[in-house]
Every structure is written in C-alpha cells, then in structure tokens.
C-alpha positions in Angstrom: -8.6 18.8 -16.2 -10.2 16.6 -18.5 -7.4 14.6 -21.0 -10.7 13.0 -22.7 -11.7 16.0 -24.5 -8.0 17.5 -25.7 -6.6 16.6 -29.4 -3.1 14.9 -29.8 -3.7 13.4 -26.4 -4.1 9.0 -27.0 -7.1 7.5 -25.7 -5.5 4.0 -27.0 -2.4 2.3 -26.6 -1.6 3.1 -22.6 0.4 0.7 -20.6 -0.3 -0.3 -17.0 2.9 0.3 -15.4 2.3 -0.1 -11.7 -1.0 0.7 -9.5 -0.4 2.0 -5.6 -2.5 2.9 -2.7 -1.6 6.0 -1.7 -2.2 5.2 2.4 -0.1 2.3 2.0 0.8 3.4 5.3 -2.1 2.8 7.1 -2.7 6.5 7.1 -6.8 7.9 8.3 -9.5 9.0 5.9 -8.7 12.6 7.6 -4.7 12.3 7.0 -5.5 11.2 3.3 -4.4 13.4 0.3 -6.1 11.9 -2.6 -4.8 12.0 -5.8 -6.6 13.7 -9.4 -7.3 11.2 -12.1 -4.9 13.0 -14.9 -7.6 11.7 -17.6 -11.1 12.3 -16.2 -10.2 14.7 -13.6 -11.9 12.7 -10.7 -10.7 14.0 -7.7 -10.5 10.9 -5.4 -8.8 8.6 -6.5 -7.0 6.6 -4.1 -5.5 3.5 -6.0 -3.7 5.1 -8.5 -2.8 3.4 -12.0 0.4 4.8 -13.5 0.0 4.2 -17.2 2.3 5.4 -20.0 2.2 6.0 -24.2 4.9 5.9 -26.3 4.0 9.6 -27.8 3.7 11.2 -24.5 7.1 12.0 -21.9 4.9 12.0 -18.7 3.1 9.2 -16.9 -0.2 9.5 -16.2 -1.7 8.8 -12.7 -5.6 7.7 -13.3 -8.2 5.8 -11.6 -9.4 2.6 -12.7 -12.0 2.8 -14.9 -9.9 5.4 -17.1 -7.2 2.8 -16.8 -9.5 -0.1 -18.3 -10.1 2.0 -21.0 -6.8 3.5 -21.8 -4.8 0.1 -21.9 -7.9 -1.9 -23.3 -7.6 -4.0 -20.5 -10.5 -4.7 -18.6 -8.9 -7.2 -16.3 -5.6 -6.1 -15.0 -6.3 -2.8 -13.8 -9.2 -4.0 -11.6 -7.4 -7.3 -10.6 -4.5 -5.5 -9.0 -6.6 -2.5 -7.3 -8.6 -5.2 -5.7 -5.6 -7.0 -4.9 -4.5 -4.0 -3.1 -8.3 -3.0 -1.7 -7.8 -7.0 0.4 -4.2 -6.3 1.4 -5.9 -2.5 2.9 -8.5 -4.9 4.9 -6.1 -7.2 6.2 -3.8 -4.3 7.3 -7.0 -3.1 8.9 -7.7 -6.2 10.6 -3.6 -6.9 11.7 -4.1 -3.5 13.7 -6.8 -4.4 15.9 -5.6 -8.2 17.0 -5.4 -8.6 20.5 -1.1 -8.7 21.1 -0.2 -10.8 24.2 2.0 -9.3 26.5 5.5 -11.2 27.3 7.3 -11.7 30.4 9.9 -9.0 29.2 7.0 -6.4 28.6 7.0 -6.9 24.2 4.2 -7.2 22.9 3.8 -10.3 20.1 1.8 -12.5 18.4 2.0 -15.6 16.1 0.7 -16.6 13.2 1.1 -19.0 10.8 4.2 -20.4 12.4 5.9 -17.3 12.5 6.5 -14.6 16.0 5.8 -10.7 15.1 7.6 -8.8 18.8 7.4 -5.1 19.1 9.9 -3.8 22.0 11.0 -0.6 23.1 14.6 0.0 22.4 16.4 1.1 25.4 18.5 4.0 24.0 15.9 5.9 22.1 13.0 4.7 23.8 10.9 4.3 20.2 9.6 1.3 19.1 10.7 -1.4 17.0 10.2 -4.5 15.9 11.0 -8.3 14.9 10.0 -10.8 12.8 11.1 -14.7 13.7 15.1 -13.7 14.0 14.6 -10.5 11.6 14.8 -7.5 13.2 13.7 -4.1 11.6 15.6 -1.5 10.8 13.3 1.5 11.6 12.0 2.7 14.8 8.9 4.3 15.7 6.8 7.1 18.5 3.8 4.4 18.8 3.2 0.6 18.7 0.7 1.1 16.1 3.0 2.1 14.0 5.1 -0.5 14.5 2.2 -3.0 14.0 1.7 -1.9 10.7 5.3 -2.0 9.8 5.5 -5.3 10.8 2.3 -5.9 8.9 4.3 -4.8 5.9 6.8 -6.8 6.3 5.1 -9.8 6.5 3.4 -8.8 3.0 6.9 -8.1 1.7 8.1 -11.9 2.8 5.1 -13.2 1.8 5.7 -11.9 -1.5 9.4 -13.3 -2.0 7.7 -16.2 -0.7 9.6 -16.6 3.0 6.1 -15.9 5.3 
C-alpha cells in the first residue's frame, strides 16, 4: 500500500526511532522474510526504520529513502543503515575465520586481546560459548551458530565499551 498518496496521512514531521536488520541473526538470503516499506510499499526492505508522528498511534516500519524524507533528515537514517550494512560484513567475515582447535577439542580464537571458546557442554551436548571469563547463557545445535553468537557479543561489549 502506498501511504504517499492517502490524505490525513503526514508526509512531515516523522521521527527516527530505531533502524534494525532484520537477519540480525546471520540468517541466508533464502531464510529471509523481508519486510514492506508501510509508506511506498517496497517490498524488500531489509533495514527497517521505525519512525513515528505525533497524529498517528502506529509506528511505521519504512525503508530508507522514505525515512530521509519523512524525518527531513538526510543523514541519520542512512548513517545508521550503513552502520548496520558494515556490522552485517563483519558478521560475514567473523563466520568464515579459520578457529584453531585446542588441546581440550574447543574451538577459539583471539583477537584484539581478547579469547572467543566454543565447547560442547557435556550434559546437553549443544554448543556454547565464552568470551575471556564470560560465559554465555544460551546453547546451540551447530558451531556456526555459536560463532555468530559470540560475534554478537563481542558487538554488544564493544558497544558498552568492554571489547
């Protein structure tokens, strides 16, 4: 549905709440369900900008461009879907390091003064893993999956500023 075109709805006067990528999980193309631009009706949009108005109850989830133009802000939106387009590449790029194995069997890896440990935990038999002395909380089938969890929670200390 096109927003654009319908009277009482605000082109003006939106505010950029928050923008996600929807396979923040690392999830494939295939496994992907985009998300419709509420505006424009765009179909894939997979950085979606929540923006709200004071006259209307709902958020609206919108791509970019429609974002620029509904906050008239032409640097924010596109700032932070970058921002999260480089943390996507570096997930990307996390998954497909080389892991050494250790004498116990974990896999790890270190960077930037910091050990990332994937085990198997001997009463379920899932993975999980461990940052320097943190250990995670969740446990999962494969080690890629724990990769990327781990991957996130380096992003996640990075932003608090401890990684």
């Amino acid at each position: 549905m096109n927003h654009w075109n319908i009277p009482g709805v605000p082109h003006r006067g939106w505010c950029l709440e928050s923008v996600y990528d929807i396979r923040e999980d690392g999830q494939s193309i295939d496994e992907t369900a985009y998300e419709e631009c509420m505006m424009c009706g765009n179909e894939r949009i997979r950085y979606v900008h929540v923006v709200t108005h004071p006259e209307i109850s709902e958020n609206f989830n919108v791509g970019c461009v429609c974002a620029e133009k509904m906050t008239n802000d032409y640097v924010n939106p596109r700032r932070i879907e970058n921002s999260l387009r480089n943390k996507a590449s570096r997930r990307i790029s996390w998954a497909k390091r080389t892991w050494k194995h250790s004498k116990n069997g974990n896999l790890f890896f270190k960077k930037d003064g910091h050990l990332f440990i994937i085990f198997r935990d001997k009463k379920s038999g899932k993975y999980k893993g461990k940052i320097d002395g943190t250990f995670g909380k969740k446990s999962f089938q494969t080690t890629d999956e724990a990769k990327i969890a781990l991957f996130n929670g380096m992003e996640h200390f990075k932003q608090k500023g401890e990684c």
